[in-house]
N, CA and C of each residue as an Amber inpcrd file, in Angstrom:
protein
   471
  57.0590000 105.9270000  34.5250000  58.2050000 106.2900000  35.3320000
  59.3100000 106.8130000  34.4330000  60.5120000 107.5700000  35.1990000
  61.6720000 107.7580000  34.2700000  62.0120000 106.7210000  33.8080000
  63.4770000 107.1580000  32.7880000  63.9660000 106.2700000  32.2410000
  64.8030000 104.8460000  33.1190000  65.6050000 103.8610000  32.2140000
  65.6760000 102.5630000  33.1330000  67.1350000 102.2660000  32.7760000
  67.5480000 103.2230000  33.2620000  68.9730000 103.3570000  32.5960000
  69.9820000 103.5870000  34.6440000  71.2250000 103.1110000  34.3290000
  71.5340000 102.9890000  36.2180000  71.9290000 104.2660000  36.2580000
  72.1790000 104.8420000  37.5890000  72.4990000 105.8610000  37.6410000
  73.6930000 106.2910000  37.5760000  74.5030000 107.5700000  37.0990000
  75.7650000 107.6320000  36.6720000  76.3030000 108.5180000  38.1220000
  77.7770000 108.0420000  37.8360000  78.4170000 108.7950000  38.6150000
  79.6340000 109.5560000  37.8350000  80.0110000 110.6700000  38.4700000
  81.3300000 110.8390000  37.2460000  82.5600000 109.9280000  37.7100000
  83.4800000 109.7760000  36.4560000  85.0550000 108.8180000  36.1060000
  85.5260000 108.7670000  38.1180000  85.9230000 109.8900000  38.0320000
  86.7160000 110.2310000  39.4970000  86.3320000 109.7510000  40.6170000
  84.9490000 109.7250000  40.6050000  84.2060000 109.1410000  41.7830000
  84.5240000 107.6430000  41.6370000  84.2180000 107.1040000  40.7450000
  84.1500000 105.8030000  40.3340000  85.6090000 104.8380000  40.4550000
  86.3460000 105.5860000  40.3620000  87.9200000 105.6620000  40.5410000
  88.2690000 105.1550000  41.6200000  87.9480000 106.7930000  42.3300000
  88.5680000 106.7650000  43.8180000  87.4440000 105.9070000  44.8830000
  86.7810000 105.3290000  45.1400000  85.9780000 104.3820000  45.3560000
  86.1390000 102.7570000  44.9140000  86.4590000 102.4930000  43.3320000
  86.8200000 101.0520000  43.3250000  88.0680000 100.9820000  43.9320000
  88.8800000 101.9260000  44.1760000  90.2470000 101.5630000  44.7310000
  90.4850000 100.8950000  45.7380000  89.2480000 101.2840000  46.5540000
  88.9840000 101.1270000  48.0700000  88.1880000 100.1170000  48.5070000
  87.7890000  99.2690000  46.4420000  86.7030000  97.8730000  46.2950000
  85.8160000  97.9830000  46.9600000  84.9370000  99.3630000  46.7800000
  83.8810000  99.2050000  46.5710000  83.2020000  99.8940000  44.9950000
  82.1080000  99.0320000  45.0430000  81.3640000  98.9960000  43.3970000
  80.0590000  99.8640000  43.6730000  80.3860000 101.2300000  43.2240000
  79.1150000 102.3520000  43.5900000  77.9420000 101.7790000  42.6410000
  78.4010000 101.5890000  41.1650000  77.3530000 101.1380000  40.6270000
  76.4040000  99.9320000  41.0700000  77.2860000  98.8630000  41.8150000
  76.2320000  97.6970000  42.6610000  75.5070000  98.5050000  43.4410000
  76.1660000  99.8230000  43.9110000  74.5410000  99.8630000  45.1400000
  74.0960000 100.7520000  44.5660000  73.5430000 100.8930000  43.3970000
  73.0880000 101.8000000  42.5410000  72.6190000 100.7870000  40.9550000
  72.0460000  99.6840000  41.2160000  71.5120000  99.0930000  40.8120000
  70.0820000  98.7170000  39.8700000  69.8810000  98.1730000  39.0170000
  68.5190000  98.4960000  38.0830000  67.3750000  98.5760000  39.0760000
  67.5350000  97.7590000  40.5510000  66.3910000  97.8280000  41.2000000
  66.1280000  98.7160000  42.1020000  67.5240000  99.5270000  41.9900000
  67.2350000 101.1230000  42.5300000  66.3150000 101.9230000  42.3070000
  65.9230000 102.6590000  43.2310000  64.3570000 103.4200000  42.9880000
  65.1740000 104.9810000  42.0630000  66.1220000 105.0530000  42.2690000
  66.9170000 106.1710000  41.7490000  66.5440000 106.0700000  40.0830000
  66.9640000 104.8040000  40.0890000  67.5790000 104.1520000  38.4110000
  66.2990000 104.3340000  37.9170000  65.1820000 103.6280000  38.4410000
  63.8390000 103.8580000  37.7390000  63.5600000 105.2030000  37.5890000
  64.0540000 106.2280000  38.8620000  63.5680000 107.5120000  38.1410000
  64.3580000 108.7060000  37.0790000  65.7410000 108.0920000  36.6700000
  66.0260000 108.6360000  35.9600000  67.5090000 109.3280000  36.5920000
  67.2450000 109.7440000  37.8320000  68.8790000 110.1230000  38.0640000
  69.8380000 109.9370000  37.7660000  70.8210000 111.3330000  37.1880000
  71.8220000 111.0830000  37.2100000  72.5550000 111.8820000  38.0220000
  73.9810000 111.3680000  38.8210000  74.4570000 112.2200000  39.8120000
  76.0340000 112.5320000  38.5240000  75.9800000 114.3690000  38.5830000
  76.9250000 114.8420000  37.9410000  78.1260000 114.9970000  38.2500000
  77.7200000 114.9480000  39.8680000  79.6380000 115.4470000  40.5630000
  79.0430000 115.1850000  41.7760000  80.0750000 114.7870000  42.3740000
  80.1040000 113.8470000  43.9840000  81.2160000 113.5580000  45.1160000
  81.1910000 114.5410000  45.8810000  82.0170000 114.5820000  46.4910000
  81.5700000 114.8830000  48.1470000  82.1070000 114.9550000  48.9020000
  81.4950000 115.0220000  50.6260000  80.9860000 116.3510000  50.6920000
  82.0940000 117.8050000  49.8080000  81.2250000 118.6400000  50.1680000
  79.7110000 119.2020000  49.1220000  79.9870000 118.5390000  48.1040000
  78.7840000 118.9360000  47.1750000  78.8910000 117.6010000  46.2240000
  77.3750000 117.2200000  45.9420000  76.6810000 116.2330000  45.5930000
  75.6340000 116.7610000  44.0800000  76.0490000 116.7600000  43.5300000
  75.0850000 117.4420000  41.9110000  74.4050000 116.2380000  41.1560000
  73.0080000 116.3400000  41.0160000  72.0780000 115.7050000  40.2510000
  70.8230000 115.7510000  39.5030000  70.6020000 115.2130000  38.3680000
  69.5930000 115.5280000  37.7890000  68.8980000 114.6690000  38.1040000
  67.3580000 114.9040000  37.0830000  66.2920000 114.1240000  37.1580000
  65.1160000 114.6450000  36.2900000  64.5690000 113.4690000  35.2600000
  63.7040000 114.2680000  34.7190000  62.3550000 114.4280000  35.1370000
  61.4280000 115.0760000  34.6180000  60.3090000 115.1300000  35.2590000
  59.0360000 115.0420000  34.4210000  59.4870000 114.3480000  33.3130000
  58.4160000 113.6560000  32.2400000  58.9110000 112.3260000  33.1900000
  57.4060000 111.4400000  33.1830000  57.3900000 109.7890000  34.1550000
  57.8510000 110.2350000  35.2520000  57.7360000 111.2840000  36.2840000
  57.9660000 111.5680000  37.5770000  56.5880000 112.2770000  37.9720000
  55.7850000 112.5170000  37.5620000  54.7110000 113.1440000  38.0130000
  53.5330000 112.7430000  38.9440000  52.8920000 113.4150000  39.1690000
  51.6390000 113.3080000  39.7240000  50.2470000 113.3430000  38.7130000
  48.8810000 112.6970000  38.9560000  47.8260000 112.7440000  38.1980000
  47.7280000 114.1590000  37.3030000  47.6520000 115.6740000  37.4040000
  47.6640000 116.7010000  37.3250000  48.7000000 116.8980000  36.4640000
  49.7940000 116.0620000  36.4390000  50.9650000 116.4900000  35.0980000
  52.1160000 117.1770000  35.7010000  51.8670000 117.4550000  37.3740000
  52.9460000 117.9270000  37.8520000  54.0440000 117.4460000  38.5080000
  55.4620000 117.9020000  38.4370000  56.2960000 116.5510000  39.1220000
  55.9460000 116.2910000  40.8170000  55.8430000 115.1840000  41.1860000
  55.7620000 114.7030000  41.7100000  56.3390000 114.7930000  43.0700000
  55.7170000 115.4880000  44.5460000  56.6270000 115.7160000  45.4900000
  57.3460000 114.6810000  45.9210000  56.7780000 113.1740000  45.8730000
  57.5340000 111.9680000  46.0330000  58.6940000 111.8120000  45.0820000
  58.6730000 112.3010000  43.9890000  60.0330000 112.5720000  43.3640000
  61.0960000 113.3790000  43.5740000  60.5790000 114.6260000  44.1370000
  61.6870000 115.5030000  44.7330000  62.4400000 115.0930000  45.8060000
  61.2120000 114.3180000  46.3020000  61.9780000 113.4730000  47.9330000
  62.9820000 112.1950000  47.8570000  62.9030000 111.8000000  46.1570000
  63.1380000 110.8160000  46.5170000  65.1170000 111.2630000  45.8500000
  64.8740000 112.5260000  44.5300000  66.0650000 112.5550000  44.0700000
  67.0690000 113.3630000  45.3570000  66.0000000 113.9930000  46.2600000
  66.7180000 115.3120000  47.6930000  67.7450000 113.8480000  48.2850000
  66.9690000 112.4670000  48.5980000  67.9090000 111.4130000  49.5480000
  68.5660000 110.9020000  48.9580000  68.7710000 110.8110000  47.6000000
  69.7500000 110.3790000  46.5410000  70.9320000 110.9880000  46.8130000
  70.2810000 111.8710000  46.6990000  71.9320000 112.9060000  46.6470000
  72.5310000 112.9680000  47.8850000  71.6460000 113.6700000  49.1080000
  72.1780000 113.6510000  49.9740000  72.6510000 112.5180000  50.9250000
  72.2850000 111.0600000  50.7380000  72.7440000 110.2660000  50.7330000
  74.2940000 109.5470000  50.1600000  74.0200000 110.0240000  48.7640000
  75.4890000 110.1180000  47.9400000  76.5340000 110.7940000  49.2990000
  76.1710000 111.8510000  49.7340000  77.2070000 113.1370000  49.8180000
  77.4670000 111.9230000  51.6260000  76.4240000 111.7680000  51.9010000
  76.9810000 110.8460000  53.4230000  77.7640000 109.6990000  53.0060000
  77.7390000 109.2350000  51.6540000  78.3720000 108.0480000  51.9770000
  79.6210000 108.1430000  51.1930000  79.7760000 109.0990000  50.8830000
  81.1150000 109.7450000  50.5550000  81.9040000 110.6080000  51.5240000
  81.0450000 111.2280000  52.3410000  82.0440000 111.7740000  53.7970000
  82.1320000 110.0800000  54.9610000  81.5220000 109.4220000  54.8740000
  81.6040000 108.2330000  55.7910000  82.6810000 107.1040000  55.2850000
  82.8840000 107.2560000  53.8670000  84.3120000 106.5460000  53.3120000
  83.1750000 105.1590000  53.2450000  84.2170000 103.9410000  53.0340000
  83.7880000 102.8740000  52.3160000  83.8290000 101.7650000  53.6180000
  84.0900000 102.3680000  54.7560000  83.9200000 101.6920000  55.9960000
  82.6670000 102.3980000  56.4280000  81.7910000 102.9460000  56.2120000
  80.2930000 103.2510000  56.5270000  79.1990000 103.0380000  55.9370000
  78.4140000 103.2620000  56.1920000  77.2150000 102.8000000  55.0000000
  76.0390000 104.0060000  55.7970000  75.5090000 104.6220000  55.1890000
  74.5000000 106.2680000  55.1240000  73.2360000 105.0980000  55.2410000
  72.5260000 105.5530000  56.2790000  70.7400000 105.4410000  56.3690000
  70.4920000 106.2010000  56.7060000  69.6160000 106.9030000  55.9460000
  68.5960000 108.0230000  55.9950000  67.8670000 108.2000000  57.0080000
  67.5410000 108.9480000  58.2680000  66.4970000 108.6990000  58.9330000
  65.5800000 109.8120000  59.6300000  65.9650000 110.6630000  58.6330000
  65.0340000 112.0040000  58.5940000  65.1210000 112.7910000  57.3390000
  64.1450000 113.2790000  56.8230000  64.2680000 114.0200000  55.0500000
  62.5290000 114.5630000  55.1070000  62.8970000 115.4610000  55.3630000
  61.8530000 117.2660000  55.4390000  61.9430000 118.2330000  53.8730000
  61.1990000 117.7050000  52.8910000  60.8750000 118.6380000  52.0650000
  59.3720000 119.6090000  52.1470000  59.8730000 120.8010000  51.4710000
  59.7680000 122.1220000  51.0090000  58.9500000 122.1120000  49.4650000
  57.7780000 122.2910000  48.9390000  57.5490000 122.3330000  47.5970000
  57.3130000 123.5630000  47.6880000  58.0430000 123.9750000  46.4950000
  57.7290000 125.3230000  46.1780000  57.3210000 125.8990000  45.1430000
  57.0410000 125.0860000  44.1670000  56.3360000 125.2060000  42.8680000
  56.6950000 124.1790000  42.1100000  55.3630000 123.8410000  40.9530000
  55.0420000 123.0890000  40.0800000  55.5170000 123.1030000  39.2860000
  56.1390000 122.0420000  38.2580000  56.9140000 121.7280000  36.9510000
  56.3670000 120.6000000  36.1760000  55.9920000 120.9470000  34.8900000
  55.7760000 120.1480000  34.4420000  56.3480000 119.5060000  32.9620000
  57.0580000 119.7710000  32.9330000  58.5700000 119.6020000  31.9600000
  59.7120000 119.9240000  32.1790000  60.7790000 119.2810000  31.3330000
  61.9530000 119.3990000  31.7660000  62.9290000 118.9100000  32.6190000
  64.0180000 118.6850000  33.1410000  64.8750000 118.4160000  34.1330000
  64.6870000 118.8210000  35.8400000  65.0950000 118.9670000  36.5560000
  65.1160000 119.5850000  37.9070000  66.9710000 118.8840000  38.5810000
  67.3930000 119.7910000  38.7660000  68.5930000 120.0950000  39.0000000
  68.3570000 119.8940000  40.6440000  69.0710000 119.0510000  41.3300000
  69.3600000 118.8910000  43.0680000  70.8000000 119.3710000  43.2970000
  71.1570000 120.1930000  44.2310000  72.7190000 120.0110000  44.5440000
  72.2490000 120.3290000  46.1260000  73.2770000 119.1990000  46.9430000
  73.2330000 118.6620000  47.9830000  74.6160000 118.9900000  48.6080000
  74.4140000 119.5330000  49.4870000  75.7030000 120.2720000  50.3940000
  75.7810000 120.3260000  52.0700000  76.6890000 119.9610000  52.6890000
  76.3670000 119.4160000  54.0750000  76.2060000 120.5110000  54.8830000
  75.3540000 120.2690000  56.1660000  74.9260000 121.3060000  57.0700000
  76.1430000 120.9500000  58.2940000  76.1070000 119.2720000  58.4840000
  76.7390000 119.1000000  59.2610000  77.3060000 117.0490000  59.0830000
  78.4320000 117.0390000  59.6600000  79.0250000 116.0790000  59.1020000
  80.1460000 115.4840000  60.0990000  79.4490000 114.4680000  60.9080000
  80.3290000 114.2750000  62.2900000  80.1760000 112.8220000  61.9130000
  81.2450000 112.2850000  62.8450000  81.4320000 110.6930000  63.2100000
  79.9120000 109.7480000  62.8230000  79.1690000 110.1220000  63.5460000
  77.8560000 109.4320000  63.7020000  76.6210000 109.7750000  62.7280000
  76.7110000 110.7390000  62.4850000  75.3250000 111.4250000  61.2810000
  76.2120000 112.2310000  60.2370000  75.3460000 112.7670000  59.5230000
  75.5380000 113.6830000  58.0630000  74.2290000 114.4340000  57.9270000
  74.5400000 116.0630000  58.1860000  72.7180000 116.1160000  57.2850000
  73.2930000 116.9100000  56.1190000  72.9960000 117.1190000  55.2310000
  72.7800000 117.7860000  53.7980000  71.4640000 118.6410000  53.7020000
  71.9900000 119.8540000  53.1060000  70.7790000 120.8630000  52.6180000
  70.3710000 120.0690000  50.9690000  69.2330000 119.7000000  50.8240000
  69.1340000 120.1500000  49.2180000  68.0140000 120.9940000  48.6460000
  68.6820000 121.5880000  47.3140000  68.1100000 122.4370000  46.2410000
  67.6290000 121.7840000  45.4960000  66.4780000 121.9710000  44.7450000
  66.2330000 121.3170000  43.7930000  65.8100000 122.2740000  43.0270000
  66.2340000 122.6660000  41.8040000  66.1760000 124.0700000  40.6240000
  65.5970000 123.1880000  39.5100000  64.3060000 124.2820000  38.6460000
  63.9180000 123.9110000  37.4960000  65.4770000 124.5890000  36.3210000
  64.9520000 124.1970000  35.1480000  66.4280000 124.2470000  33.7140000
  66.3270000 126.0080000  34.1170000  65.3860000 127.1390000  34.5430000
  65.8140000 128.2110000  34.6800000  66.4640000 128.9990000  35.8950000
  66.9260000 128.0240000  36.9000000  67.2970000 128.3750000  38.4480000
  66.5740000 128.4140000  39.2780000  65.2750000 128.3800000  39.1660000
  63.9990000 128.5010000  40.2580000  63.4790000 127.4470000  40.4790000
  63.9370000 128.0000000  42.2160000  64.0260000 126.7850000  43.3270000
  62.5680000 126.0720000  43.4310000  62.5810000 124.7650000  43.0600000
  61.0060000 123.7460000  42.9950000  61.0650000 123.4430000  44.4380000
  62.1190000 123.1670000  45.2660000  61.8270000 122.0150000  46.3750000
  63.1660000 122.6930000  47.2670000  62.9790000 122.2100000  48.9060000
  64.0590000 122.6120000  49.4730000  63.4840000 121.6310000  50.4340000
  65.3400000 120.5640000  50.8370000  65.0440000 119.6780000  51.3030000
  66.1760000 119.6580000  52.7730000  66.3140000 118.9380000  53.4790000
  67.0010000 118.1840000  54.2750000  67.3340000 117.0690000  55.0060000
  68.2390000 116.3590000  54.7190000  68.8950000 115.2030000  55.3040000
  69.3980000 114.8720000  55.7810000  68.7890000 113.9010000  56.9150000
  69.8500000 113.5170000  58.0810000  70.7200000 112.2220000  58.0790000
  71.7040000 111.8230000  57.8000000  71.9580000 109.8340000  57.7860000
  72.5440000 109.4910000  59.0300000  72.3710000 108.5120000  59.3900000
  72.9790000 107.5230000  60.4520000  74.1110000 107.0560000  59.9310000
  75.1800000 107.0130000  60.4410000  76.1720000 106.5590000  59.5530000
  76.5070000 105.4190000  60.4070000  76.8470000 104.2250000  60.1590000
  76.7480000 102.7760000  60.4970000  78.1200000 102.0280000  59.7090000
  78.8870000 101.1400000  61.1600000  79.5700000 100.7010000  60.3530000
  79.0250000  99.7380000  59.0220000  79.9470000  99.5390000  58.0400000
  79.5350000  98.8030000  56.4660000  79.7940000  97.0810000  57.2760000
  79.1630000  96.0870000  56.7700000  78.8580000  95.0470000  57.4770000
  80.1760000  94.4260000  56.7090000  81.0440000  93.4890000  57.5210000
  82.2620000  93.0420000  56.9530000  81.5730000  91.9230000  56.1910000
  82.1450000  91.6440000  54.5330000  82.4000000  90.5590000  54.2370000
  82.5630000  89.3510000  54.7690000  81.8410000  87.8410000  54.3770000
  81.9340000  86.6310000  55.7950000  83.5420000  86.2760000  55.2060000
  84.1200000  85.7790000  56.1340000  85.7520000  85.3680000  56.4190000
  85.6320000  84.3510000  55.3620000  86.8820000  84.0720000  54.6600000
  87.1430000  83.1950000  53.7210000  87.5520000  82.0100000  53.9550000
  87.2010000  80.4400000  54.2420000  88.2560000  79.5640000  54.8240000
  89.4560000  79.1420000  54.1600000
């Protein structure tokens, strides 16, 4: 598998989020399926969501990356991007994600950027790209989330 390192977010994100006490890195955790594969998210915001991923330990038998990997960095992101338009009173579940393979990689990075189609009260879907290190598109994805209130903390006596 990728590396076992958590997944990053940039300063700003991380910022404007603990302000609001919540801890992105807790839900982005070593036992994240993200973290095992290596993601890192570069920039994050409601309207665009940027991430890598490598694709050495992401593969398939054949040496090629892995369509379960494309699928899994496409809901990463576009997940990111819902639970950043839903604020820290929502919480993003995924409950539709339709990838596109469009060619084989077998080294190197793969670049996702995740950008919303549509983004209302109740859902989020996100387009994603997923580009090899030379711009050519591997995967084309889409995501839908449920957006749900975030479950309150139990009352303190």
């Amino acid at each position: 598998m990728g590396e076992t390192r958590g997944v990053k977010f940039p300063q700003d994100v991380l910022d404007r989020f603990g302000s609001l006490g919540v801890d992105l890195p807790a839900y982005f955790s070593a036992g994240h399926l993200g973290t095992r594969m290596g993601i890192e998210v570069l920039e994050a915001a409601p309207e665009k969501v940027v991430g890598t991923m490598p694709v050495e330990g992401n593969t398939q038998p054949y040496g090629l990356l892995h369509g379960g990997a494309s699928a899994v960095l496409a809901e990463t992101l576009g997940s990111v991007g819902a639970m950043l338009h839903g604020g820290p009173e929502k919480v993003a579940v995924g409950v539709d994600l339709n990838c596109t393979h469009h060619r084989g990689l077998s080294s190197g990075h793969v670049t996702g950027t995740a950008t919303p189609v549509h983004r209302g009260r109740s859902t989020a879907t996100y387009e994603i790209v997923i580009t090899d290190e030379s711009g050519r598109r591997v995967c084309s994805a889409r995501l839908t989330c449920l957006l749900r209130d975030a479950p309150q903390p139990p009352a303190t006596a």
